[in-house]
N, C-alpha and C positions, 0 to 999 in steps of 0.2 A: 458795537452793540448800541450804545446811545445815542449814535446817528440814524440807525432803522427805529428806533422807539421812535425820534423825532418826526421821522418822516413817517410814521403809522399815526403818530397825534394828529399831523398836519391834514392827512388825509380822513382823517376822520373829522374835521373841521371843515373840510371843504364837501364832504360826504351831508352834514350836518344842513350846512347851506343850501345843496341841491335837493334834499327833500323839503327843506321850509319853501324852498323857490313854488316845487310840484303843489306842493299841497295848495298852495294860495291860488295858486292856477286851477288847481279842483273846483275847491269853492270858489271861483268865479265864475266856474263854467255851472258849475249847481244851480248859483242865482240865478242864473240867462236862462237856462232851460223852465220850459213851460211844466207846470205843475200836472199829473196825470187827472186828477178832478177836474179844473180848467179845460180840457179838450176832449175827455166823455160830456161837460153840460154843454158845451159846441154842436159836437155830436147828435147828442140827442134834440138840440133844437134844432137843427138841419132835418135831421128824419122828421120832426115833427112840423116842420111848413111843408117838406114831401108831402105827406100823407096828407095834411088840410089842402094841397091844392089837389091832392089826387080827389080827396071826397069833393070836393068842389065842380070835378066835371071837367078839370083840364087836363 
């Protein structure tokens, strides 16, 4: 019996570790990724040299 509690500790230590591992991994991929504000004001400045060269006759 106090050799399966050890080994439920142990893995629950190693359990422990592989969600600290993911998580760091999240928030790293969180930072890298482009903020959704940032590529609507893209957006809409591309639509808007469109339209200025369309009114312009090109």
């Amino acid at each position: 019996m106090e050799t399966k509690l050890d080994g439920i500790g142990q893995g629950l230590t190693e359990l422990g570790k592989d969600v600290s591992d993911h998580e760091s991994r999240l928030r790293a991929l969180e930072r890298a990724r482009w903020p959704l504000p940032s590529v609507a004001v893209l957006t809409a400045m591309g639509s808007l040299g469109v339209a200025v060269w369309t009114a312009a006759g090109r």
